[in-house]
TORKOL-4160 file (C-alpha; in steps of 0.2 Angstrom, whole numbers, padded with zeros to 4 digits, m for minus):
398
<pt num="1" X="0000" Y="0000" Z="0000"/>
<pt num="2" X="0007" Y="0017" Z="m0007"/>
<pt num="3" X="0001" Y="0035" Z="m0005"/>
<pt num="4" X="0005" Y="0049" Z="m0017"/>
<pt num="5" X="0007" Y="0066" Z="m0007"/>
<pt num="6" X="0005" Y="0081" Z="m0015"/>
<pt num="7" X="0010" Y="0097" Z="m0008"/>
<pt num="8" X="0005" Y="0111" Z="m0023"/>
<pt num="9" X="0013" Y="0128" Z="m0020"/>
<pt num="10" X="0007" Y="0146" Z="m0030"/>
<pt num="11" X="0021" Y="0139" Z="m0042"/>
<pt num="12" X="0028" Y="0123" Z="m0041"/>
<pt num="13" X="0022" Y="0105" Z="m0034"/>
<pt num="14" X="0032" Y="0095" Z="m0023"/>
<pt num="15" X="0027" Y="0075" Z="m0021"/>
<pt num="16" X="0034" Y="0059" Z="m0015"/>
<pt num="17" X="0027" Y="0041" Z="m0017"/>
<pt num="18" X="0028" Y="0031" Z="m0001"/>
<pt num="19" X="0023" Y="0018" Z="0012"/>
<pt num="20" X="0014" Y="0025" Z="0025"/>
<pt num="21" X="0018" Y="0012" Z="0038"/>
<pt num="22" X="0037" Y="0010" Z="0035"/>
<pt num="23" X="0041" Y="0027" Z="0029"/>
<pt num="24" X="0050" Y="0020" Z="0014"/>
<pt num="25" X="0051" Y="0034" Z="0000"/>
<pt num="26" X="0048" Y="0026" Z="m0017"/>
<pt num="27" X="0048" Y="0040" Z="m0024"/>
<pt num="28" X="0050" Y="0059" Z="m0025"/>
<pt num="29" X="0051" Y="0077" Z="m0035"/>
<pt num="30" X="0048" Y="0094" Z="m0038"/>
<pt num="31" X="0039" Y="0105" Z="m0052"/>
<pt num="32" X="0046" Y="0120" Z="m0051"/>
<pt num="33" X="0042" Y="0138" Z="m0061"/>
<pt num="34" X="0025" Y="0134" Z="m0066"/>
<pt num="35" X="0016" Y="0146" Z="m0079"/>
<pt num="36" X="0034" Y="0153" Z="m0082"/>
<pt num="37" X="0044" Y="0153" Z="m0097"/>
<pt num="38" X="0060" Y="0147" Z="m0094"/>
<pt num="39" X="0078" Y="0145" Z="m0104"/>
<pt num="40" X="0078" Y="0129" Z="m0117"/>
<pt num="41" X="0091" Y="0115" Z="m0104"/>
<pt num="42" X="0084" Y="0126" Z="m0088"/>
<pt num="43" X="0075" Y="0107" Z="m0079"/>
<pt num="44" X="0058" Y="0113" Z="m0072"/>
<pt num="45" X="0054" Y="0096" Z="m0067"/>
<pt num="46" X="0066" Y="0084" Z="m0056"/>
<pt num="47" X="0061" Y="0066" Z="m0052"/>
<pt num="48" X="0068" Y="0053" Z="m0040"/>
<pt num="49" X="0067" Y="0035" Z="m0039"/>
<pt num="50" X="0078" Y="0018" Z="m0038"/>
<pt num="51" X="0094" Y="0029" Z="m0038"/>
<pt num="52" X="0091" Y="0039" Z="m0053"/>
<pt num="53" X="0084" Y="0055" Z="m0057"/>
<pt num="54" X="0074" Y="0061" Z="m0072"/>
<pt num="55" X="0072" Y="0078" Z="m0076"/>
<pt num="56" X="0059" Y="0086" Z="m0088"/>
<pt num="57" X="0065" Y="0100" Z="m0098"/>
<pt num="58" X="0055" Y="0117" Z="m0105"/>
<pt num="59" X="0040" Y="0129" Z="m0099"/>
<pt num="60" X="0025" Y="0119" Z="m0090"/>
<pt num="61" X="0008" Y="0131" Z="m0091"/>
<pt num="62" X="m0002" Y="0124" Z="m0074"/>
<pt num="63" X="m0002" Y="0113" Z="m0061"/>
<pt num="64" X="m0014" Y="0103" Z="m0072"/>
<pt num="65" X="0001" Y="0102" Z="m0085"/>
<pt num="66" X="0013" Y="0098" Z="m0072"/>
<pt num="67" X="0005" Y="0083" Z="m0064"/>
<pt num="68" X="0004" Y="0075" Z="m0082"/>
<pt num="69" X="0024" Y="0078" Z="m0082"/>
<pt num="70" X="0026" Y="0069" Z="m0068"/>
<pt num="71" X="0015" Y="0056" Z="m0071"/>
<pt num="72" X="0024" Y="0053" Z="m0086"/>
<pt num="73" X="0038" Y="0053" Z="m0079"/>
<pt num="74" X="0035" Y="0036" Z="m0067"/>
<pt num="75" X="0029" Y="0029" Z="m0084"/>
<pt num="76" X="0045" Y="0032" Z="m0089"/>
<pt num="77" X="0055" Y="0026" Z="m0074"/>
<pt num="78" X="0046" Y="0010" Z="m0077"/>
<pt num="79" X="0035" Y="0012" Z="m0062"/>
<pt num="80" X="0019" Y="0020" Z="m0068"/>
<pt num="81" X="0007" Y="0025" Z="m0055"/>
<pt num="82" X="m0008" Y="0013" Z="m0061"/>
<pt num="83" X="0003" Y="0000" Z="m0055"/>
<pt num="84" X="0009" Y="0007" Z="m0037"/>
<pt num="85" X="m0003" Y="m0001" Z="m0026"/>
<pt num="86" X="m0008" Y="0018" Z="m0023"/>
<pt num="87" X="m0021" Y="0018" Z="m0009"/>
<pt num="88" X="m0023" Y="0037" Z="m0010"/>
<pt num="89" X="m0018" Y="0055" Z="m0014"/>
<pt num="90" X="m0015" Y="0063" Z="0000"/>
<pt num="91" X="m0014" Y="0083" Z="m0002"/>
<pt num="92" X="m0007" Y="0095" Z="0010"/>
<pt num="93" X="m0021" Y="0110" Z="0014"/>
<pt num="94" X="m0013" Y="0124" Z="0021"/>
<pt num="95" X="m0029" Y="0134" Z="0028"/>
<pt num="96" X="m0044" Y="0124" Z="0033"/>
<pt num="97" X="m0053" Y="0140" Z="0043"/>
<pt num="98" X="m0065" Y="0132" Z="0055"/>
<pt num="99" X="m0072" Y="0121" Z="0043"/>
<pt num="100" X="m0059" Y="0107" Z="0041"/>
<pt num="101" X="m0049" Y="0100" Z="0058"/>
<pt num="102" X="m0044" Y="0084" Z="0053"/>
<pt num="103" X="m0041" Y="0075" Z="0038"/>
<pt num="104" X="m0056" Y="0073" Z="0024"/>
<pt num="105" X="m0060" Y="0064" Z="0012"/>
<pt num="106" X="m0061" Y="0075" Z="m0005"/>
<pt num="107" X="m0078" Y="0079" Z="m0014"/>
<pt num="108" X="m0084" Y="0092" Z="m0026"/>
<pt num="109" X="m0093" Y="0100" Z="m0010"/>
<pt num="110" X="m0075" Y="0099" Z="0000"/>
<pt num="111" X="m0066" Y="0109" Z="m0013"/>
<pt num="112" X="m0078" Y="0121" Z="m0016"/>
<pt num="113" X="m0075" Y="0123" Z="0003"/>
<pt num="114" X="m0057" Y="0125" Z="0003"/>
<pt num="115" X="m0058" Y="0138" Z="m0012"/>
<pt num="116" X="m0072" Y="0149" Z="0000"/>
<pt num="117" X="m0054" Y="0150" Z="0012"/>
<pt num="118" X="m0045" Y="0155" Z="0000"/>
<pt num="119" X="m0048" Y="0174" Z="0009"/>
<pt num="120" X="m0039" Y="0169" Z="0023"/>
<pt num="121" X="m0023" Y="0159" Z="0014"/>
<pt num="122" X="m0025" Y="0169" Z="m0004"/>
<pt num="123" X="m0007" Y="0162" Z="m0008"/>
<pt num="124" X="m0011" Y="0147" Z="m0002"/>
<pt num="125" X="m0028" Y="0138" Z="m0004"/>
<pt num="126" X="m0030" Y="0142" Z="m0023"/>
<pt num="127" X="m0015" Y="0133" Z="m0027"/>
<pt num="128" X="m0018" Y="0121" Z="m0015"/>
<pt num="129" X="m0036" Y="0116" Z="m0024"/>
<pt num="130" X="m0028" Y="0118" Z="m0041"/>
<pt num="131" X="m0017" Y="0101" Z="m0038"/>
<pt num="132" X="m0032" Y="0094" Z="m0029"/>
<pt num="133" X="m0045" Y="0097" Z="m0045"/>
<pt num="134" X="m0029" Y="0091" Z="m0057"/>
<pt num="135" X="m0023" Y="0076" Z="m0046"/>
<pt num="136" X="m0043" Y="0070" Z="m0046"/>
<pt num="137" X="m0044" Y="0073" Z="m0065"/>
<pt num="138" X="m0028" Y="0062" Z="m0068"/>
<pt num="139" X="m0032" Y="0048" Z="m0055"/>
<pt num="140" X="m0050" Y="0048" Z="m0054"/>
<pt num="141" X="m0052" Y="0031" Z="m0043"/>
<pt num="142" X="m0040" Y="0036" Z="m0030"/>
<pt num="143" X="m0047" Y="0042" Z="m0014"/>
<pt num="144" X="m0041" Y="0059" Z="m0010"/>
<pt num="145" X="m0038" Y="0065" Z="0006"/>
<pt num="146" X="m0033" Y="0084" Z="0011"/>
<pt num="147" X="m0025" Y="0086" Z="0027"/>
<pt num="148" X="m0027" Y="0104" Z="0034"/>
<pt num="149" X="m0009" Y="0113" Z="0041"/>
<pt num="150" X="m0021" Y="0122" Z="0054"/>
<pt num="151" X="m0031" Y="0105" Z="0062"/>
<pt num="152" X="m0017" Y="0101" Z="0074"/>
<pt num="153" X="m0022" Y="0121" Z="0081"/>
<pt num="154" X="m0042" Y="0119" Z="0080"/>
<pt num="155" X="m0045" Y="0117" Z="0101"/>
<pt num="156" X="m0033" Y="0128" Z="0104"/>
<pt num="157" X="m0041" Y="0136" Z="0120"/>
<pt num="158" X="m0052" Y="0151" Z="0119"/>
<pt num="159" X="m0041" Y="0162" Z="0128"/>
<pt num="160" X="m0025" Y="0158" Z="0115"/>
<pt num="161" X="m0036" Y="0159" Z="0101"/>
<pt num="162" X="m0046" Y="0178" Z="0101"/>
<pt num="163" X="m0040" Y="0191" Z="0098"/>
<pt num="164" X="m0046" Y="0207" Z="0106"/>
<pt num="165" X="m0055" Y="0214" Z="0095"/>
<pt num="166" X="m0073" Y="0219" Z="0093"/>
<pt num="167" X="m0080" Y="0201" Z="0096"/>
<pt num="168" X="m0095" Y="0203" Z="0082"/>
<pt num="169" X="m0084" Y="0208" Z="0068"/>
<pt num="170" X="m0071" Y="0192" Z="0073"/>
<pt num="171" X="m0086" Y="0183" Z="0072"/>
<pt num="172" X="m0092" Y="0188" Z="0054"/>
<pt num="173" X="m0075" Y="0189" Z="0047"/>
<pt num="174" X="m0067" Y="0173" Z="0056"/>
<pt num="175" X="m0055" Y="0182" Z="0065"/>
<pt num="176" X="m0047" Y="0167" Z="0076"/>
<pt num="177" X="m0028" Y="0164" Z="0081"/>
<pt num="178" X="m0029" Y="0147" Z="0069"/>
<pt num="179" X="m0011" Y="0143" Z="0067"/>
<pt num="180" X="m0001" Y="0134" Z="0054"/>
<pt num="181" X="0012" Y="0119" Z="0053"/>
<pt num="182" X="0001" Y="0109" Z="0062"/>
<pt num="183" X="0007" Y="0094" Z="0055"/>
<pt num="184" X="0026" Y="0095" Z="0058"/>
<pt num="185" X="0021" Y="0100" Z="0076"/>
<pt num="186" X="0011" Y="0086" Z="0078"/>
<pt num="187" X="0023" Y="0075" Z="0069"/>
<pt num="188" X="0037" Y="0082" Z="0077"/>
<pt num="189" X="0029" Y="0079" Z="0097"/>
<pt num="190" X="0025" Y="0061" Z="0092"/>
<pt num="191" X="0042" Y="0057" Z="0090"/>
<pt num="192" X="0048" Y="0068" Z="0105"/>
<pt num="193" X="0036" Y="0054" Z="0116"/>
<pt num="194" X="0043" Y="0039" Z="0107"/>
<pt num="195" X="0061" Y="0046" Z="0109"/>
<pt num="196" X="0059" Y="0049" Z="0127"/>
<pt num="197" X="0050" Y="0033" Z="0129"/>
<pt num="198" X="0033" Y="0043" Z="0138"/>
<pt num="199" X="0017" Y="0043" Z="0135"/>
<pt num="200" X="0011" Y="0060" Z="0124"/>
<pt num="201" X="m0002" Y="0063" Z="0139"/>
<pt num="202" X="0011" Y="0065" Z="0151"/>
<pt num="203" X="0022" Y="0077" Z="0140"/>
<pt num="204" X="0024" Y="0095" Z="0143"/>
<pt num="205" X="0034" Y="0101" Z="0125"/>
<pt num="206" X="0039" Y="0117" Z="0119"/>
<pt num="207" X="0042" Y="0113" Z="0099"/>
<pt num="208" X="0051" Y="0126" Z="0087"/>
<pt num="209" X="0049" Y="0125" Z="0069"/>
<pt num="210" X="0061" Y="0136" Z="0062"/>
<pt num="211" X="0063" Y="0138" Z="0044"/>
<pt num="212" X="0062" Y="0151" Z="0031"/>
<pt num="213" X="0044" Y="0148" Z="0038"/>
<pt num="214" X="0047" Y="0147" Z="0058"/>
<pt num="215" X="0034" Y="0144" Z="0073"/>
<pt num="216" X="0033" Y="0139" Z="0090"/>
<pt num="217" X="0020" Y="0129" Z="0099"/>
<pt num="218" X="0017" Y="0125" Z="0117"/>
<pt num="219" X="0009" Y="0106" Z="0119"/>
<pt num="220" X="0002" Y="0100" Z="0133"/>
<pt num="221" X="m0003" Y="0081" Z="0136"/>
<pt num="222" X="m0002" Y="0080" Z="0116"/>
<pt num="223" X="m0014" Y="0095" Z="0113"/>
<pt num="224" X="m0009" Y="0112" Z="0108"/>
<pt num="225" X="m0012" Y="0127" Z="0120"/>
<pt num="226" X="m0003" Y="0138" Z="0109"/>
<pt num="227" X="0007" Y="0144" Z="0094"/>
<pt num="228" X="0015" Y="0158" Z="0087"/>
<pt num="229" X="0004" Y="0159" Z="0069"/>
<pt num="230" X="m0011" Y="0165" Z="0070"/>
<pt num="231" X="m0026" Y="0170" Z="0057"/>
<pt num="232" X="m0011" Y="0170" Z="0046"/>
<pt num="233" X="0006" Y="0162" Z="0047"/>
<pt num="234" X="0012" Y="0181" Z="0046"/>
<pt num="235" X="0012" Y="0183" Z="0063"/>
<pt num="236" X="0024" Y="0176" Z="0078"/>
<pt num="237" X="0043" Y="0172" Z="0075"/>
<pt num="238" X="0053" Y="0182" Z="0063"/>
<pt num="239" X="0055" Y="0173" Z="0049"/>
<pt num="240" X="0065" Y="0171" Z="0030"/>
<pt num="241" X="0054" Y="0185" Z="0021"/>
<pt num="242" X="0039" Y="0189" Z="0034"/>
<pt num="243" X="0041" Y="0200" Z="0047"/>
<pt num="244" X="0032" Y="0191" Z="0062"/>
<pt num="245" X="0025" Y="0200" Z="0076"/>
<pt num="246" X="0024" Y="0222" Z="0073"/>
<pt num="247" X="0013" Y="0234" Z="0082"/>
<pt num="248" X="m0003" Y="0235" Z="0070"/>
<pt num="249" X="m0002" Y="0253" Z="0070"/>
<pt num="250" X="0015" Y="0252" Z="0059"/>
<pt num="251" X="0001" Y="0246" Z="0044"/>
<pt num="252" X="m0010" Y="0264" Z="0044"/>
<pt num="253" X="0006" Y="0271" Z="0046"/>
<pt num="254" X="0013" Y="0268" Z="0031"/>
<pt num="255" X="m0003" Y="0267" Z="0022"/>
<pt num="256" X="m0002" Y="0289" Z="0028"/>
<pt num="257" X="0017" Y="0292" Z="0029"/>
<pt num="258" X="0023" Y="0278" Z="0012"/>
<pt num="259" X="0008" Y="0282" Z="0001"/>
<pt num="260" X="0007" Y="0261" Z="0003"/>
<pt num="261" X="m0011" Y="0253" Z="m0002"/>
<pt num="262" X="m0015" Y="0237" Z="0007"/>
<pt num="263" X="m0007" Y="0225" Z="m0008"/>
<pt num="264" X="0009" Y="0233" Z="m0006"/>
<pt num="265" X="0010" Y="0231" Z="0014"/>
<pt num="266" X="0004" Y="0215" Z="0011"/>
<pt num="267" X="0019" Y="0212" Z="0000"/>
<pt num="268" X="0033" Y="0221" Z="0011"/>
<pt num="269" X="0025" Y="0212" Z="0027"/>
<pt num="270" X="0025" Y="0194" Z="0017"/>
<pt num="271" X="0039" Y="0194" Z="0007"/>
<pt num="272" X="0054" Y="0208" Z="0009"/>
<pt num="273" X="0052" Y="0209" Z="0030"/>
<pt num="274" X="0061" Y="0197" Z="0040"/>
<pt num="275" X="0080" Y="0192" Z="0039"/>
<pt num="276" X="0078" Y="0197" Z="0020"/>
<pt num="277" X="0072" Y="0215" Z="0025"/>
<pt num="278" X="0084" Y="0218" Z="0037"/>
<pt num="279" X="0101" Y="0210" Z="0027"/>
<pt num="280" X="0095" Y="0209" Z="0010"/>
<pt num="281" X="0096" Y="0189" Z="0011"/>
<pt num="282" X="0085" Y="0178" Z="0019"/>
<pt num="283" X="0097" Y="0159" Z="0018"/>
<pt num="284" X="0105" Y="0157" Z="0035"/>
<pt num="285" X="0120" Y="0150" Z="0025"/>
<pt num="286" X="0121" Y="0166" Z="0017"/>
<pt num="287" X="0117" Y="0176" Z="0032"/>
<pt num="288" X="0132" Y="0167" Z="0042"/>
<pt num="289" X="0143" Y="0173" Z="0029"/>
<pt num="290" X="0138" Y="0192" Z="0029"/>
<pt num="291" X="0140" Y="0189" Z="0048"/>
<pt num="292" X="0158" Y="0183" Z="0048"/>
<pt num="293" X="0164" Y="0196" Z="0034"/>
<pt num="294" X="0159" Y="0209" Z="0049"/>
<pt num="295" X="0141" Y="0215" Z="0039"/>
<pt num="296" X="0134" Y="0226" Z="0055"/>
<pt num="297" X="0114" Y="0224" Z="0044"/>
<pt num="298" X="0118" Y="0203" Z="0045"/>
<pt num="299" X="0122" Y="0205" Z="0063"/>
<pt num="300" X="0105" Y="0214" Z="0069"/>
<pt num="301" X="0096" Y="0202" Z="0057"/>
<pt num="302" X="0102" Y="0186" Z="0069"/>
<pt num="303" X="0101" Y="0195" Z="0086"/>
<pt num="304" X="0083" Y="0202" Z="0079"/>
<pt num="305" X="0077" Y="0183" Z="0076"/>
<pt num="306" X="0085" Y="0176" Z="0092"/>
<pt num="307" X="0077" Y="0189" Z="0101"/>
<pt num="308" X="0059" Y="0185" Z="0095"/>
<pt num="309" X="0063" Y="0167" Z="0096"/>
<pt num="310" X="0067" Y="0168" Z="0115"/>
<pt num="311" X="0054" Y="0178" Z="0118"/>
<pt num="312" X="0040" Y="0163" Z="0115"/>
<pt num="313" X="0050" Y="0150" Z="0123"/>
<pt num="314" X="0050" Y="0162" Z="0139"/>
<pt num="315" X="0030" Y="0166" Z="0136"/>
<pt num="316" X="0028" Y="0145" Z="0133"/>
<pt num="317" X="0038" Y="0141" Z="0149"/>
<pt num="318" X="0027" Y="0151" Z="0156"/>
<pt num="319" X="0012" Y="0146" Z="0150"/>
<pt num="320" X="0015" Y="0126" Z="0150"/>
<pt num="321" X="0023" Y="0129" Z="0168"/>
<pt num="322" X="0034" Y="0112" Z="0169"/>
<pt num="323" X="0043" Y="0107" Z="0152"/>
<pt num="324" X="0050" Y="0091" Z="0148"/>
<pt num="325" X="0056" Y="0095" Z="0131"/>
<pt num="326" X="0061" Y="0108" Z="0122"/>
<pt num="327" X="0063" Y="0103" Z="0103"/>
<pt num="328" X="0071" Y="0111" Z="0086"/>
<pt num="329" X="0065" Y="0105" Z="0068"/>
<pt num="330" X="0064" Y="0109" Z="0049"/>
<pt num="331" X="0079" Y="0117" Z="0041"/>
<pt num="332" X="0086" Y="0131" Z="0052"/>
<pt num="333" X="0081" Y="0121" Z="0068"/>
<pt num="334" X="0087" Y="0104" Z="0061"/>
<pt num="335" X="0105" Y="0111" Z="0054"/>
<pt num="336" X="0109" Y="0127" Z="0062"/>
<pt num="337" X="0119" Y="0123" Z="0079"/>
<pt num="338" X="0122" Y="0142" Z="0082"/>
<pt num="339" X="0104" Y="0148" Z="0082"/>
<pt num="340" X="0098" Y="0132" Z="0094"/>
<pt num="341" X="0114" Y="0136" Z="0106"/>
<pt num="342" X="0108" Y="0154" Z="0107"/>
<pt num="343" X="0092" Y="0153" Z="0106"/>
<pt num="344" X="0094" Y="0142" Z="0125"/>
<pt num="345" X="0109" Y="0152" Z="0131"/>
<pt num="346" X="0110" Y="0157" Z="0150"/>
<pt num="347" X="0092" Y="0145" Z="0156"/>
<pt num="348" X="0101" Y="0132" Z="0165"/>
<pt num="349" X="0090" Y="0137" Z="0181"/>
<pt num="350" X="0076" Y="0131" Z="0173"/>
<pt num="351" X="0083" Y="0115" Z="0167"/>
<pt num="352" X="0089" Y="0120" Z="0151"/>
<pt num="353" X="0104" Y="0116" Z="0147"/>
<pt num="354" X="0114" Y="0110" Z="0128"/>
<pt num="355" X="0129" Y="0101" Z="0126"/>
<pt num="356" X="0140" Y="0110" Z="0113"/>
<pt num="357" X="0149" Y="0093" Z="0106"/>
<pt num="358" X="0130" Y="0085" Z="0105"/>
<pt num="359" X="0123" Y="0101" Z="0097"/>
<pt num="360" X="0137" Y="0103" Z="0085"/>
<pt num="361" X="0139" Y="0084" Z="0079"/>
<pt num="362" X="0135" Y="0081" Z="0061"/>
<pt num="363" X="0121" Y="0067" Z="0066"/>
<pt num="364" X="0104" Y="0069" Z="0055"/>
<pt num="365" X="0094" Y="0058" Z="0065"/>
<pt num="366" X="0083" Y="0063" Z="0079"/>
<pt num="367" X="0093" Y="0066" Z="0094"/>
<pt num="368" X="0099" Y="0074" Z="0113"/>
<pt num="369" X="0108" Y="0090" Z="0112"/>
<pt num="370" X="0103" Y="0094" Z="0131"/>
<pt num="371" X="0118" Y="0089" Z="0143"/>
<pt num="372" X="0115" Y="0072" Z="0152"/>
<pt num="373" X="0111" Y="0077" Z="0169"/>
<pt num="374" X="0098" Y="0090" Z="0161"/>
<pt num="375" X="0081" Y="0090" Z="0169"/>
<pt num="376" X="0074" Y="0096" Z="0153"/>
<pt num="377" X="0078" Y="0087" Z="0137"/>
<pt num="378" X="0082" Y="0099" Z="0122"/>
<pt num="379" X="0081" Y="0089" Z="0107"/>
<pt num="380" X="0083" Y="0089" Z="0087"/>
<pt num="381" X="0069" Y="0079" Z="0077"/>
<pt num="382" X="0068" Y="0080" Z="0059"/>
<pt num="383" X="0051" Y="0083" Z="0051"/>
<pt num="384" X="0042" Y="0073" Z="0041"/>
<pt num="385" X="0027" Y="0082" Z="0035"/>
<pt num="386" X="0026" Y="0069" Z="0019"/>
<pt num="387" X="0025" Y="0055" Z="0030"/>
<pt num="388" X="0013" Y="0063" Z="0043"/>
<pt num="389" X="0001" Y="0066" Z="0028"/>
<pt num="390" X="0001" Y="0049" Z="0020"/>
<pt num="391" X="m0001" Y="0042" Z="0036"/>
<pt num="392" X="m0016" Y="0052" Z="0042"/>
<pt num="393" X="m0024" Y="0049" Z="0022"/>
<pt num="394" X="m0020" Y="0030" Z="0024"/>
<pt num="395" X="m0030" Y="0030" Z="0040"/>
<pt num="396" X="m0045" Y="0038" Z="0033"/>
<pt num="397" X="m0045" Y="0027" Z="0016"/>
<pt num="398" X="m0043" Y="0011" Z="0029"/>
């Protein structure tokens, strides 16, 4: 039994063929540049599987186009999807509102559902349903299953989730704190209790997703209490291109002082604001070497994110009052041994404590980096939102 995962971004698809119980990755790939005319030689389509990689080369004009690449491209690796056992498409939904809060079995009612959210994820949702109508069109027998990145977040409780604004206008416009990455967090705190050996309901956790995307959760006995994104994943930590947390009165500001209408806030907020918009680059990689050539802009830009990114796990600690782990994932938090070392620098009075040859070995499985005789254990656990999504869709389909 397989399960295709589909993960359709405003632009590209990302996908991988597995088996939702052993995790095993049959296959895998990535449409980039959709609806863009590219360079003749310029791949726009890569595909992994047995050792080998395809690539598709030229312009590809919709997701709908794209699919039909990459199911041509199993044909051609000799392993078509007719014949992959495939028990169903599993799609990752970014913004499933108060609708949607755990995973559902696709109709023509869901989608026009999803797209009726796409004013609350407009980035998101209408590329999200465009692979979900294509993948449907191409593999018309194969039960499709969304998964919603905000579910994990949907009891949040009802202090962590209202804002404090006038409670009949939140009401018409669903204004709710509704959080996103739901599915690495929940993946990622599985893991942490089967690392630890405890059951989840005993479990206070503090995990940080940090990537060119970051946020921050608090989880108590397996159920979130809070996180850092709320009816957007604008706000909370700063992040590779969006600012996070600013007052709301810098956006009339600039709408009076910039001559900026709505769109272009929008677009400074969402994507030339964080470490971009205070360094020019938003790659850690990058950002370490502006740092180390003495770049003063690069400099602020880290002590900016670490700032923010201390700020929740001192509001969590608070909040979950005993923590028993304290975990880092996804692609800063998973690679970056600098940011996680300052990021828990000077806690050791409340357990907190990293080892500095743990938290700087090359290891890429999940693992300690907490000293041994720490109370708290700080830990590094990959994400695997791929699998967490084909398992949830396997489960539904069974």
């Amino acid at each position: 039994m397989r399960v295709l995962v589909i993960n359709s971004g405003s632009s590209s698809i990302k996908y991988q063929l597995l088996d939702p119980v052993s995790g095993s990755v049959a296959a895998s790939g990535q449409v980039s540049r959709i609806g863009e005319s590219v360079s003749d030689g310029t791949a726009t389509v890569e595909h992994h599987g047995d050792g080998h990689t395809l690539e598709h080369d030229g312009p590809i004009a919709d997701h709908a186009a794209g699919l039909r690449v990459v199911f041509d491209l199993f044909e051609r690796s000799g392993h078509p999807l007719a014949e992959a056992g495939l028990a169903a498409v599993g799609h990752r939904v970014v913004h499933g509102g108060e609708v949607f809060y755990r995973p559902t079995l696709v109709t023509d009612d869901v989608v026009r559902s999803i797209e009726e959210l796409s004013a609350l994820a407009p980035l998101h949702n209408p590329a999200n349903v465009t692979g979900i109508r294509s993948a449907r069109e191409l593999l018309p027998d194969v039960p499709q299953v969304a998964v919603f990145d905000t579910a994990f977040f949907h009891g949040l409780p009802d202090a962590a989730k209202t804002y404090a604004i006038d409670a009949k206008v939140a009401a018409e416009h669903g204004i709710r704190r509704y959080g996103f990455h739901g599915t690495s967090h929940e993946y990622v705190s599985g893991q942490v209790a089967e690392l630890l050996g405890r059951d989840p309901a005993g479990l206070n956790q503090i995990v940080l997703h940090l990537g060119n995307g970051a946020s921050a959760s608090a989880i108590r006995g397996g159920q979130a209490i809070d996180t850092s994104m709320g009816l957007t994943p604008l706000e909370g930590l700063v992040m590779g291109t969006r600012s996070g947390d600013i007052d709301p009165g810098i956006i009339p500001h600039l709408a009076r002082t910039a001559g900026l209408d709505i769109d272009g806030i929008d677009e400074l907020l969402n994507r030339n604001s964080g470490i971009k918009g205070l360094s020019g680059v938003n790659d850690f990689r990058a950002l370490f070497e502006l740092i180390e050539s003495g770049d003063a802009a690069a400099r602020l830009a880290y002590d900016v994110y670490v700032h923010r990114l201390r700020r929740y796990i001192g509001a969590y600690l608070v909040g979950l009052g005993r923590v028993d782990a304290i975990t880092f994932t996804a692609g800063v938090g998973e690679n970056n041994a600098q940011v996680r070392a300052d990021a828990l620098a000077g806690l050791s009075r409340f357990g907190i404590t990293v080892d500095p040859v743990r938290n700087t070995a090359e290891d890429r499985v999940a693992r300690h980096i907490s000293a041994p005789e720490a109370p708290v254990a700080v830990l590094v656990v990959p994400t695997n939102e791929e699998l967490a999504i084909a398992r949830a869709s396997a489960r539904l389909v069974a």
